[in-house]
ROBA-352816 format. One record per residue: x, y, z of N, C-alpha, C in turn; residue number from 0; residue in one letter. Coordinates in steps of 0.05 Angstrom, whole numbers. Layout:
BEGIN
REC  X  Y  Z  X  Y  Z  X  Y  Z  NUM  a
...
//
This chain:
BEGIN
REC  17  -24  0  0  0  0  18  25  0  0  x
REC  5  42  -10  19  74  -16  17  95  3  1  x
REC  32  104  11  23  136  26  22  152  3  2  x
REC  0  175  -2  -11  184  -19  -25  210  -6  3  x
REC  -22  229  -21  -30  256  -16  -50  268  -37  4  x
REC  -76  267  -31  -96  272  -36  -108  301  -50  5  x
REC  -109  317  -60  -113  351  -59  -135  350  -81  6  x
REC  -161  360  -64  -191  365  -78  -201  349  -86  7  x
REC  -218  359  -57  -240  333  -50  -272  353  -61  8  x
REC  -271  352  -88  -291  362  -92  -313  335  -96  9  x
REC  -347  346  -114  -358  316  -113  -349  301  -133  10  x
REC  -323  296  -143  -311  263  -150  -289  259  -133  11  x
REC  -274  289  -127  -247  275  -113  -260  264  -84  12  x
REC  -277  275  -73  -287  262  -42  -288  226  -46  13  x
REC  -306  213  -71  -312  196  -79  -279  180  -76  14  x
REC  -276  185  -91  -243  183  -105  -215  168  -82  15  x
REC  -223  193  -66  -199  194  -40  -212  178  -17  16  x
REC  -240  170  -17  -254  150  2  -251  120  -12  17  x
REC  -242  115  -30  -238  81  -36  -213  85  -39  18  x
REC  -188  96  -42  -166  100  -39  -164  92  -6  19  x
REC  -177  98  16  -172  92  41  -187  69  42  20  x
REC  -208  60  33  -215  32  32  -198  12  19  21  x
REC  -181  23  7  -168  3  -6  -136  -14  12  22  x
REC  -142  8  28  -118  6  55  -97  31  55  23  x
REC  -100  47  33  -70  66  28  -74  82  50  24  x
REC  -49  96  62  -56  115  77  -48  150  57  25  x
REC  -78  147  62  -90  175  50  -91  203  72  26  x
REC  -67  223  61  -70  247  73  -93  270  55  27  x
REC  -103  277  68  -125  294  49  -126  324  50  28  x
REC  -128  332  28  -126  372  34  -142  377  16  29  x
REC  -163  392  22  -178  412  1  -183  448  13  30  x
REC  -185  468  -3  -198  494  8  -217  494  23  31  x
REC  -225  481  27  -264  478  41  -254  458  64  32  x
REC  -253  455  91  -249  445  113  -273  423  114  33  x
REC  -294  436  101  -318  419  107  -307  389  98  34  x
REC  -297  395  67  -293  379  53  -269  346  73  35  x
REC  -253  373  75  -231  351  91  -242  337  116  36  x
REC  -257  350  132  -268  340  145  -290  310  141  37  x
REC  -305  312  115  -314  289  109  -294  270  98  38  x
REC  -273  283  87  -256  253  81  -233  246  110  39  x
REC  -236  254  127  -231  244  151  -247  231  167  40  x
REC  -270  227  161  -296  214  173  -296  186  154  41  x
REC  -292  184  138  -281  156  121  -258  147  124  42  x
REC  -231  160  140  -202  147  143  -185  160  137  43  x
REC  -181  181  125  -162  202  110  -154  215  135  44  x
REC  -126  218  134  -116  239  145  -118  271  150  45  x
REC  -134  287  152  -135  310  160  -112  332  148  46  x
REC  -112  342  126  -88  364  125  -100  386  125  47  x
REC  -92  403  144  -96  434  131  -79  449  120  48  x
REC  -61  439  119  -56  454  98  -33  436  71  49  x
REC  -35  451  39  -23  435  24  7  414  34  50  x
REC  26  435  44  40  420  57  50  393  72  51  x
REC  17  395  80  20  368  103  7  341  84  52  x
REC  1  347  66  -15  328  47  0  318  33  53  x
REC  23  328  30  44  324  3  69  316  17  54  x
REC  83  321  48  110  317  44  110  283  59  55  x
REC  128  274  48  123  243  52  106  222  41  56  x
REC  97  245  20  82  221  -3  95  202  -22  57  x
REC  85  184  -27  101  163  -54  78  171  -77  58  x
REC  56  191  -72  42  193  -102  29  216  -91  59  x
REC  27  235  -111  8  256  -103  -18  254  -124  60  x
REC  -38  248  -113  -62  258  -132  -77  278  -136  61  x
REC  -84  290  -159  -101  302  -148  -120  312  -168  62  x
REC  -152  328  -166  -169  333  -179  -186  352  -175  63  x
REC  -172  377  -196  -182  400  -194  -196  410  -214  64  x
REC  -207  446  -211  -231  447  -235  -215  454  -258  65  x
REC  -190  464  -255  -176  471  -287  -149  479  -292  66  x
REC  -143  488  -307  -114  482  -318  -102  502  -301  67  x
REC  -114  522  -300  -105  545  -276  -93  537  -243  68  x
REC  -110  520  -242  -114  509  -217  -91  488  -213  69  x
REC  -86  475  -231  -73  448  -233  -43  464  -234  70  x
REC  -34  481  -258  -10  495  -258  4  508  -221  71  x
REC  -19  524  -210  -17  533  -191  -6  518  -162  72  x
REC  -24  501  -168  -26  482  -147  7  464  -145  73  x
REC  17  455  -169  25  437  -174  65  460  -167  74  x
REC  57  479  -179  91  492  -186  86  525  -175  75  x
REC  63  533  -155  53  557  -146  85  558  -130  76  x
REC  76  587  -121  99  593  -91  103  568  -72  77  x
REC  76  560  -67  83  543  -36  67  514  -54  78  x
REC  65  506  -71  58  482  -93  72  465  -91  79  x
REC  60  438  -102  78  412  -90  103  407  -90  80  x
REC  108  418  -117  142  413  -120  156  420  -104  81  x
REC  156  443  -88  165  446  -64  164  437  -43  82  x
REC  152  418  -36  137  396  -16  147  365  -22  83  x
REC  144  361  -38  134  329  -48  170  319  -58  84  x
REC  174  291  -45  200  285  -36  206  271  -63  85  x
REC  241  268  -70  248  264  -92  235  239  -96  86  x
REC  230  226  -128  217  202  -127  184  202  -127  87  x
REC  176  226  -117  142  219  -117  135  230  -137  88  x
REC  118  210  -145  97  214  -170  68  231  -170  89  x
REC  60  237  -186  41  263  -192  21  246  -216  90  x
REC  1  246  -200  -18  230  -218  -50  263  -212  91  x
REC  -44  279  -249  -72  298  -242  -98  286  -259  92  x
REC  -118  280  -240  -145  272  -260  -165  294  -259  93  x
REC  -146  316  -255  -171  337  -267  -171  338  -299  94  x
REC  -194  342  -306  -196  342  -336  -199  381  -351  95  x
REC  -172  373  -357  -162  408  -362  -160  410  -390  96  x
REC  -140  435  -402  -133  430  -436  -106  418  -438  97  x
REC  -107  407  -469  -86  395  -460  -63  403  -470  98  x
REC  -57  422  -483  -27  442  -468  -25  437  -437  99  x
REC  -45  446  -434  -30  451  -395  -25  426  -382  100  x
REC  -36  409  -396  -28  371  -387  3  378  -397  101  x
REC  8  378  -426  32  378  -436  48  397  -411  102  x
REC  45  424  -411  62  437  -403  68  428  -371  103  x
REC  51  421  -350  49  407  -328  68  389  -326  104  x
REC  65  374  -353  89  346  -349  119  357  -354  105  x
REC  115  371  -372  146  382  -374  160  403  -351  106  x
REC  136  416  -327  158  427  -313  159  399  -288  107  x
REC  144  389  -289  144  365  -272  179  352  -272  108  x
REC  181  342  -297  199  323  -309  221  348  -305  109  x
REC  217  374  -311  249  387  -310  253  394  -277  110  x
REC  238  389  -266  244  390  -227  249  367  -224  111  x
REC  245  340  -233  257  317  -232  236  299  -222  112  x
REC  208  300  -231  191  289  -222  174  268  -245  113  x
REC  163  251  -239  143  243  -260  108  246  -254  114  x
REC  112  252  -277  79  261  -277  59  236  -297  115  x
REC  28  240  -301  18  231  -308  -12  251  -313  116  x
REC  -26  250  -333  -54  266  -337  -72  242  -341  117  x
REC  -88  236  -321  -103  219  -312  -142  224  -311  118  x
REC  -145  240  -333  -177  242  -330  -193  221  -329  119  x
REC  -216  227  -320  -240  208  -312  -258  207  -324  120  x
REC  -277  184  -337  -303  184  -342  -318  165  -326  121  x
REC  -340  176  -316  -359  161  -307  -373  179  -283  122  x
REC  -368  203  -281  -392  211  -262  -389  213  -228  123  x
REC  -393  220  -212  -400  222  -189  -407  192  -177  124  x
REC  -425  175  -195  -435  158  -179  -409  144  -184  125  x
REC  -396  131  -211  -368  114  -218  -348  126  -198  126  x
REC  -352  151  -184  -326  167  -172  -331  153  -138  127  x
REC  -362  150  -130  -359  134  -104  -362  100  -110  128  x
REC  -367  91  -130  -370  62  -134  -344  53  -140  129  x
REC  -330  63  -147  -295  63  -157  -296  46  -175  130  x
REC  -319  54  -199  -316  40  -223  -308  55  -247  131  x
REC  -289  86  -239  -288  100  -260  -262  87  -293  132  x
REC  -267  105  -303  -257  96  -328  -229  114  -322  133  x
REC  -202  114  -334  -177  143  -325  -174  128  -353  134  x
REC  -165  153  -361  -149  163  -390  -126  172  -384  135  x
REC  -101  162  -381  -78  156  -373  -55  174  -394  136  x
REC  -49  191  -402  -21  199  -410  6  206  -395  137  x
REC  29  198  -409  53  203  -395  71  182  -398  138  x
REC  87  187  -392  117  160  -402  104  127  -381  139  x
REC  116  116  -402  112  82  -399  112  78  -372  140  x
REC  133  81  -353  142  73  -334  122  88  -314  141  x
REC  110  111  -314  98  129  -304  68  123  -301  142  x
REC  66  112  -321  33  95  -319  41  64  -305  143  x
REC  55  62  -304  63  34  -288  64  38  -262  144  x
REC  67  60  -244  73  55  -226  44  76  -219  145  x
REC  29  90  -232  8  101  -226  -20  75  -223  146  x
REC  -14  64  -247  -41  35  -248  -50  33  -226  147  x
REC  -36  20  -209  -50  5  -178  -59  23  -170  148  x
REC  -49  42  -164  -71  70  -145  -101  68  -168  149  x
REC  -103  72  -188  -114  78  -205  -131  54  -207  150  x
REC  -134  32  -206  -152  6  -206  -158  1  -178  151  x
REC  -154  23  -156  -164  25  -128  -185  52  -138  152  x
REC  -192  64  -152  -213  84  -155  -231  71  -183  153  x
REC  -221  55  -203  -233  57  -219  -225  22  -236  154  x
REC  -245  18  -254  -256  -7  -269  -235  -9  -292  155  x
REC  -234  17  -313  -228  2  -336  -198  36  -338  156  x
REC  -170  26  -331  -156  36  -327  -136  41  -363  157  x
REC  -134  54  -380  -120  54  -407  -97  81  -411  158  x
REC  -76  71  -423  -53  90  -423  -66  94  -455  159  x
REC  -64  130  -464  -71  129  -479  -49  142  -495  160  x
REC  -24  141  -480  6  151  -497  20  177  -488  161  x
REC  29  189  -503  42  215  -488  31  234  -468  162  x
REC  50  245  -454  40  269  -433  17  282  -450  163  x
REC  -4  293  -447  -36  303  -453  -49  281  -465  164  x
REC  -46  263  -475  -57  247  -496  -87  236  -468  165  x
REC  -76  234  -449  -106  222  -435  -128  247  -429  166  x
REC  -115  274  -436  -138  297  -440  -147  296  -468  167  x
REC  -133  282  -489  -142  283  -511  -163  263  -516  168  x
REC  -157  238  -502  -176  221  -496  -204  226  -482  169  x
REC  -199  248  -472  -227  247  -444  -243  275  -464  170  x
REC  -237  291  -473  -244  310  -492  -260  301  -517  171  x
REC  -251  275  -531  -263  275  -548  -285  262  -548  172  x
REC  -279  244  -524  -307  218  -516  -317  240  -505  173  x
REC  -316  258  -492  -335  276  -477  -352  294  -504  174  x
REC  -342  300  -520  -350  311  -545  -378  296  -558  175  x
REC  -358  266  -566  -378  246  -572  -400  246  -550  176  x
REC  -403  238  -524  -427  239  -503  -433  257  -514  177  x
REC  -429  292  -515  -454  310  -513  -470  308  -540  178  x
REC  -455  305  -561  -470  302  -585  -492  278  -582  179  x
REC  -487  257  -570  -500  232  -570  -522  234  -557  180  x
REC  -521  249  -534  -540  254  -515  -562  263  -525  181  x
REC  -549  289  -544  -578  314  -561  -588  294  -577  182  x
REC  -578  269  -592  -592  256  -607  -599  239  -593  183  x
REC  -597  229  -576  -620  207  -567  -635  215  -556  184  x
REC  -638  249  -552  -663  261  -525  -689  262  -561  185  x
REC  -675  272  -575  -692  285  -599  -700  253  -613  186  x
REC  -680  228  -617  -703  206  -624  -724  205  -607  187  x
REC  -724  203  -585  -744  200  -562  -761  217  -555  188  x
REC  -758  242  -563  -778  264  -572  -790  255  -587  189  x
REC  -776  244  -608  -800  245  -638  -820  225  -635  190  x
REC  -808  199  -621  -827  171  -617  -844  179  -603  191  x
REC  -839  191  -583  -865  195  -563  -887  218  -580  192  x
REC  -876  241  -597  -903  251  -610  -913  240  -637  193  x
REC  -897  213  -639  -916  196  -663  -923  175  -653  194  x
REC  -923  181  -626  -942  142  -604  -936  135  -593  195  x
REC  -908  126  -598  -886  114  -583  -875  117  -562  196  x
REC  -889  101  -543  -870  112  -512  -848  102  -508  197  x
REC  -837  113  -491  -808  113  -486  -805  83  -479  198  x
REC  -817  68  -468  -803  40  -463  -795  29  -482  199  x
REC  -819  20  -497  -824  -1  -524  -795  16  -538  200  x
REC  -800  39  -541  -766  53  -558  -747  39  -560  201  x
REC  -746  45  -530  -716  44  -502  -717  5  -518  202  x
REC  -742  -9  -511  -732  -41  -521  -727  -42  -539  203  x
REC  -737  -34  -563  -730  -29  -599  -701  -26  -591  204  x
REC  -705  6  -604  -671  19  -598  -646  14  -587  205  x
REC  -649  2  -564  -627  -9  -553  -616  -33  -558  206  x
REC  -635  -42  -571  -619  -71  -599  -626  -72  -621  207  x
REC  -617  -48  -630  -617  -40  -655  -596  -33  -662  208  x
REC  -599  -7  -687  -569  3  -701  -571  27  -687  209  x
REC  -589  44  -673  -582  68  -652  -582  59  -620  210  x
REC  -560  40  -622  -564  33  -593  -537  54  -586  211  x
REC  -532  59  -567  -512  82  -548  -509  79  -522  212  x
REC  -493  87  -512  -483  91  -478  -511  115  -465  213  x
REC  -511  128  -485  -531  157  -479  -560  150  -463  214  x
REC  -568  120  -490  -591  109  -489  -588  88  -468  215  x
REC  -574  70  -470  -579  44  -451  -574  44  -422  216  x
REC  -547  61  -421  -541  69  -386  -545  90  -380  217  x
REC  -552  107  -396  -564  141  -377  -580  157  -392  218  x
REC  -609  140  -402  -630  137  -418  -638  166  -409  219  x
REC  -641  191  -425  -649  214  -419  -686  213  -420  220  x
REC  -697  184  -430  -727  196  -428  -734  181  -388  221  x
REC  -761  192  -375  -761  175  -350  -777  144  -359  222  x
REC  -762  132  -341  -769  97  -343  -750  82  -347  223  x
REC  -740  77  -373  -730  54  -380  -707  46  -367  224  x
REC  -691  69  -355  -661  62  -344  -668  63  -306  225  x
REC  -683  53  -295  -693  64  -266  -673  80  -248  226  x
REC  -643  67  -244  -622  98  -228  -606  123  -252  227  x
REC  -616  130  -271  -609  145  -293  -622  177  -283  228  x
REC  -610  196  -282  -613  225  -262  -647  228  -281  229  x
REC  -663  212  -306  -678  225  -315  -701  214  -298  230  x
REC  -705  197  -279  -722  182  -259  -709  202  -227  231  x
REC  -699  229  -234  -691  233  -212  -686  269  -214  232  x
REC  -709  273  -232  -724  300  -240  -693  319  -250  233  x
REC  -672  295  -262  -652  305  -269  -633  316  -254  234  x
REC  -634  317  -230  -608  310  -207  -588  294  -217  235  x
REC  -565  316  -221  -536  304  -227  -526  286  -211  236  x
REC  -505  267  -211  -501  264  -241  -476  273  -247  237  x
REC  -474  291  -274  -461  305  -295  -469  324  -299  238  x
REC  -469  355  -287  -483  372  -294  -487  384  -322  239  x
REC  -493  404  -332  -496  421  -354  -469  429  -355  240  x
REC  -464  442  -337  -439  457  -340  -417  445  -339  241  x
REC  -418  420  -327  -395  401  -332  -385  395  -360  242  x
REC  -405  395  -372  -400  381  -394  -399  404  -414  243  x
REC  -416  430  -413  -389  453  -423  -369  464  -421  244  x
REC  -359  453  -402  -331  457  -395  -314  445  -419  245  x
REC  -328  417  -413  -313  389  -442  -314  401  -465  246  x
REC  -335  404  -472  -341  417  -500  -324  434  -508  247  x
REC  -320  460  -488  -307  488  -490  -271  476  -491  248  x
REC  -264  453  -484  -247  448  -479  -243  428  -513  249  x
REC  -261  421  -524  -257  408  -550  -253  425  -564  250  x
REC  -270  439  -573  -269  467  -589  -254  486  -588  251  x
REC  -235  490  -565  -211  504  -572  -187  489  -571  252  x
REC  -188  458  -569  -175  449  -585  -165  439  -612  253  x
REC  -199  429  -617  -198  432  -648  -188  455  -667  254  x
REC  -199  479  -658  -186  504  -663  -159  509  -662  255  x
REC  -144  498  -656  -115  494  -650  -102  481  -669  256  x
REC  -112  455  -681  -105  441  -699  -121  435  -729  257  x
REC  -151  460  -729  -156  458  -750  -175  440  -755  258  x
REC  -180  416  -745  -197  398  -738  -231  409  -740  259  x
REC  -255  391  -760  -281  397  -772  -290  387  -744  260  x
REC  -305  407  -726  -318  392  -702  -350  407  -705  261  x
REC  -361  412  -728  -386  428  -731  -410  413  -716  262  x
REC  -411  380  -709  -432  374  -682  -429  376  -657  263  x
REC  -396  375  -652  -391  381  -622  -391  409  -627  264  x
REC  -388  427  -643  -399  455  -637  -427  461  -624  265  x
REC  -439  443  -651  -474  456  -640  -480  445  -618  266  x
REC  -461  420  -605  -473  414  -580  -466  430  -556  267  x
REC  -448  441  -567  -432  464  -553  -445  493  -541  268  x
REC  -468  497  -570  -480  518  -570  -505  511  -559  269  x
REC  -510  484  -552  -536  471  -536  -545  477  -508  270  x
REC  -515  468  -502  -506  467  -476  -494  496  -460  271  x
REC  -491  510  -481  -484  544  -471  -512  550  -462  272  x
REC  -530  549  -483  -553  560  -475  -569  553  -458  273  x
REC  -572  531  -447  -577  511  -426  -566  535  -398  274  x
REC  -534  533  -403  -531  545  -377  -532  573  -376  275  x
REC  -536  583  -399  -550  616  -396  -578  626  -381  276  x
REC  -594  598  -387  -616  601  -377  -619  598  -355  277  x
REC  -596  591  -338  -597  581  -314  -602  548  -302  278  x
REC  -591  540  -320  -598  506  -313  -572  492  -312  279  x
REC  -551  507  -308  -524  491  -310  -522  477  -285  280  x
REC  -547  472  -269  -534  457  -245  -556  427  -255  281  x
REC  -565  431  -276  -581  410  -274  -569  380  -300  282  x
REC  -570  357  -295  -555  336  -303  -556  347  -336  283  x
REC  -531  336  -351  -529  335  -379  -549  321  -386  284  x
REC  -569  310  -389  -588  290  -397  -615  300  -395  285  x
REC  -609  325  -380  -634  342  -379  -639  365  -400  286  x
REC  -627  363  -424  -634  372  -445  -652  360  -457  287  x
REC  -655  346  -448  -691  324  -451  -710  351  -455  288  x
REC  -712  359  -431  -728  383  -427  -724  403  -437  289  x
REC  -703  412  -458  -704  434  -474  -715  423  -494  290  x
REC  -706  396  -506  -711  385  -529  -748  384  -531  291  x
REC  -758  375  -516  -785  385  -506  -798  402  -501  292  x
REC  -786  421  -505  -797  454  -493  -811  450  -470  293  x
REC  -792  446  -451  -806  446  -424  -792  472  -407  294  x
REC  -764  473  -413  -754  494  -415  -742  511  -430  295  x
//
């Protein structure tokens, strides 16, 4: 087992850093919010208040923040881990940022003499306390080798997906794919239900058919057919709206970068902006059901 230094326990890292101590590691824990640390000391974690105490004497630092800002800061700030975190310890970040700043992350990592890894997540809040998430793994060979085991203590289906950013390039584009997939399976399911068709009989058709999807079969945006799916749960995230423009906003100025035709992850882009203009960005990605419906 690992000593391991924890930093942001938001709602996946809380998830995250609580089966990491189930798993036996001894987990030091630090977030801004006391509340926060406080509940992952009520599951086994060590108590830090401050970054310091979370990081020095670690063999891995993890951690999961809201963005590239955050992750730079955190990681190489004034009082930031590198200054903390003892020769030899590894840096595993599964915040899902851009991926320059993955790239550039790993390179001041590696020139202080450290190894790093960009470790994003798919699977949600609930995969983040069930520790069935998915990590999209970039960074040198050896570096995903010694990250894995922590990493199959939070999550199911663990993949290196090649160079430093390449696992933000991974988590960006499947996140791309989800939002587009989502708007089309809310709008088939719109259409069946105003030509007869209720959502079940669909949901049984469709889902063994040629539009079967992740969208449709495990996080069925009409209510019924999927019973724990946020749409049996008046759309309680979940995945919020704004989560998932973040992803988007984060494809699109990548694509932009390299030129890349992304004209459906745009418009889902422009779906999902307006979603959270209206004020619904706290409500699950899957609740575009209800725009698609004019309900809102």
């Amino acid at each position: 087992m690992a000593k391991i230094g924890f930093i942001g326990l938001g709602n996946m890292g809380s998830g995250m850093c609580a089966n990491l101590v189930r798993a036996g590691h001894d987990v030091a824990a630090f977030d801004l919010n006391p509340e926060a640390v406080a509940a992952a000391a009520d599951v086994g974690a060590v108590p830090a208040e401050q970054l310091s105490e979370a990081v020095t004497g670690a063999e891995i630092v993890v951690t999961m923040l809201p963005a590239g800002k955050h992750v730079l800061e955190v990681y190489f700030g004034e009082d930031g881990v590198i200054k903390w975190a003892e020769t030899g310890t590894l840096f595993v970040d599964c915040s899902t940022i851009a991926v320059e700043d993955a790239r550039t992350a790993n390179a001041r990592a590696a020139a202080a003499g450290f190894s790093m890894v960009d470790a994003p997540v798919s699977g949600g809040t609930a995969a983040a306390t069930a520790g069935t998430l998915t990590f999209m793994v970039g960074g040198p060979e050896d570096a995903f080798s010694r990250a894995k085991p922590v990493l199959d203590d939070m999550g199911k289906n663990i993949f290196h997906a090649g160079g430093a950013g390449n696992g933000q390039v991974a988590k960006i584009a499947n996140n791309m794919l989800l939002g587009i997939s989502m708007i089309a399976t809310c709008e088939a399911f719109a259409l069946a239900e105003k030509l007869g068709l209720d959502a079940q009989t669909f949901f049984d058709i469709s889902s063994k058919a040629s539009g079967q999807n992740w969208s449709m079969t495990s996080y069925c945006p009409a209510p019924g057919p999927v019973p724990g799916a946020p749409s049996n749960k008046e759309y309680q995230p979940g995945f919020a709206v704004d989560m998932m423009l973040k992803d988007l906003r984060l494809a699109a100025a990548a694509s932009e970068g390299v030129g890349a035709d992304t004209a459906f992850g745009d418009a889902a882009r422009a779906a999902y902006e307006a979603l959270s203009a209206d004020g619904h960005g706290g409500l699950d990605f899957s609740g575009v059901m209800k725009r698609v419906k004019g309900e809102i």
